[in-house]
C-alpha positions in Angstrom: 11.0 30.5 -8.7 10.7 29.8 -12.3 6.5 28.5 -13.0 6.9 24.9 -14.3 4.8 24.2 -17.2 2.0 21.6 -16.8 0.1 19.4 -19.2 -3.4 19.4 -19.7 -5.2 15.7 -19.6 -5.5 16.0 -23.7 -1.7 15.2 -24.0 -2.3 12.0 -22.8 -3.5 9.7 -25.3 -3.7 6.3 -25.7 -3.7 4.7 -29.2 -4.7 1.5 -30.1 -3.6 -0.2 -33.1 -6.2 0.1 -36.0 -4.2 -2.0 -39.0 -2.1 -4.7 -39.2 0.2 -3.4 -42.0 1.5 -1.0 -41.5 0.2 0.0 -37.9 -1.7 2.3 -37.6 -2.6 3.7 -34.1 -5.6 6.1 -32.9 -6.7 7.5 -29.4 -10.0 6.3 -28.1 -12.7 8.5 -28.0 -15.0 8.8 -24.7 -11.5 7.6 -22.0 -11.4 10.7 -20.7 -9.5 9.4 -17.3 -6.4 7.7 -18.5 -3.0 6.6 -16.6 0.2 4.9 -17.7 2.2 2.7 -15.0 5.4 1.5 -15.4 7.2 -1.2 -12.5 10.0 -2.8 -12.1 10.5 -6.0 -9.5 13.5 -6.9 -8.1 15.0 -8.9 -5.6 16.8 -8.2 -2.6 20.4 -9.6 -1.4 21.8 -9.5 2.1 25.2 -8.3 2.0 27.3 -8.7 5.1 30.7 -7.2 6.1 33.1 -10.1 6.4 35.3 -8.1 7.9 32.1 -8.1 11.1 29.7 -10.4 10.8 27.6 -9.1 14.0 27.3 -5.8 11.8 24.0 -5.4 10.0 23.8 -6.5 6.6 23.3 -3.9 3.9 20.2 -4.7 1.3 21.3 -4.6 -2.2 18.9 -5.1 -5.0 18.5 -6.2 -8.6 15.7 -5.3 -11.0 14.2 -8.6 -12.0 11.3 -7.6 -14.2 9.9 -5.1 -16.0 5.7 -4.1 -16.6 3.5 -1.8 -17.4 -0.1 -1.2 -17.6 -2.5 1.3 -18.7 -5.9 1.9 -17.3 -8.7 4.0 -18.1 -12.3 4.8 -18.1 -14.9 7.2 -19.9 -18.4 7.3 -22.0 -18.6 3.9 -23.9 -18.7 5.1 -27.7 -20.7 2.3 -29.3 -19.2 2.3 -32.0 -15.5 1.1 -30.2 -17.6 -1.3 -28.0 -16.8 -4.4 -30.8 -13.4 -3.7 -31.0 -12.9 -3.8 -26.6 -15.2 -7.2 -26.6 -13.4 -9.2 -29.2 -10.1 -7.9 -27.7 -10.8 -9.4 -24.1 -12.5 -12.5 -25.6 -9.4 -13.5 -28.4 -7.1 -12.8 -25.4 -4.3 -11.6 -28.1 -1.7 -9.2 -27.3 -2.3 -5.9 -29.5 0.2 -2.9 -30.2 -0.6 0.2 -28.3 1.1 3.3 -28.3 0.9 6.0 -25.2 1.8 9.4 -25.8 2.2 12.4 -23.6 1.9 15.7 -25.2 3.3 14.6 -28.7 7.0 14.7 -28.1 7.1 11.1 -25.6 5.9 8.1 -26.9 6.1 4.5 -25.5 5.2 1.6 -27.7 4.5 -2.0 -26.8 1.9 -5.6 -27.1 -1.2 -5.6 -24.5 -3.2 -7.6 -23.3 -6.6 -6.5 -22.4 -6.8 -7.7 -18.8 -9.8 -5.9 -17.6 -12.7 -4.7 -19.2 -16.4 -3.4 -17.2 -19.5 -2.0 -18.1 -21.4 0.0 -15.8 -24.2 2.9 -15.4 -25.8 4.2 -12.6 -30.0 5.6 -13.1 -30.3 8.4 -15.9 -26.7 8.3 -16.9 -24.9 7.0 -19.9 -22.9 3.7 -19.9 -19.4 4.0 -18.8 -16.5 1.7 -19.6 -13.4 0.8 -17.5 -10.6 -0.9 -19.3 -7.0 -2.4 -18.2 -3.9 -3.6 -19.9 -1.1 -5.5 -19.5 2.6 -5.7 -21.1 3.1 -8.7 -22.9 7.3 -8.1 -23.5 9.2 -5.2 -23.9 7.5 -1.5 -23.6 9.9 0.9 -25.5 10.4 4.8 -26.0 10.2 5.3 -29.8 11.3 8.6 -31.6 8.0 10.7 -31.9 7.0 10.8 -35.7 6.8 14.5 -37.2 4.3 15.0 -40.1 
């Protein structure tokens, strides 16, 4: 068996939008645990054989919706701790780009759903964040320097 190659948590970054024109995005120092989640919903259809009706019917689905959200957590850098607060308190959808190891980008508007401060005794303050899709996440070609 062949060793599959692995990614170390680096290669996952998430970049927030820094300009308005053009976009700029950059990762966010201090979240070092990061994920990227994406769903789809659908709904479910009972199909029966006409040809028996006592036979069970077959489930047959549709993809309804599409999401996605990205969480994370890490050090809270204070100089990023403006940028989070006026993000949950406008409520506006932002562009965000996740990347995984430089060669797979998504791209899409968030919403900052989620956002907690917390420390425990002779620690440093950590921050938890969460966002949600607001329309279409897409796969964009990665952009070579």
């Amino acid at each position: 068996m062949a060793r599959p190659q692995t990614l170390a948590s680096s290669k996952l970054l998430i970049k927030l939008s820094t300009a308005a024109a053009p976009t700029v995005f950059a990762p966010q120092c201090g979240i070092n645990s990061k994920s990227f989640n994406r769903s789809a919903e659908s709904k479910d259809f009972a199909v029966y054989d006409c040809d028996d009706l006592d036979a069970p019917a077959w489930l047959e689905r549709e993809v309804s919706t599409l999401q996605s959200d990205v969480s994370g957590n890490g050090w809270l850098v204070l100089s990023g701790a403006d940028r989070w607060d006026d993000w949950l308190e406008k409520g506006d959808s932002r562009p965000v780009q996740i990347e995984i190891n430089g060669t797979r980008t998504y791209q899409g508007n968030y919403k900052l759903t989620k956002l907690n401060y917390g420390a425990e005794e002779k620690d440093r303050i950590k921050v938890e964040v969460g966002l949600s899709s607001d329309g279409p996440v897409t796969r964009v070609a990665p952009v070579t320097p």
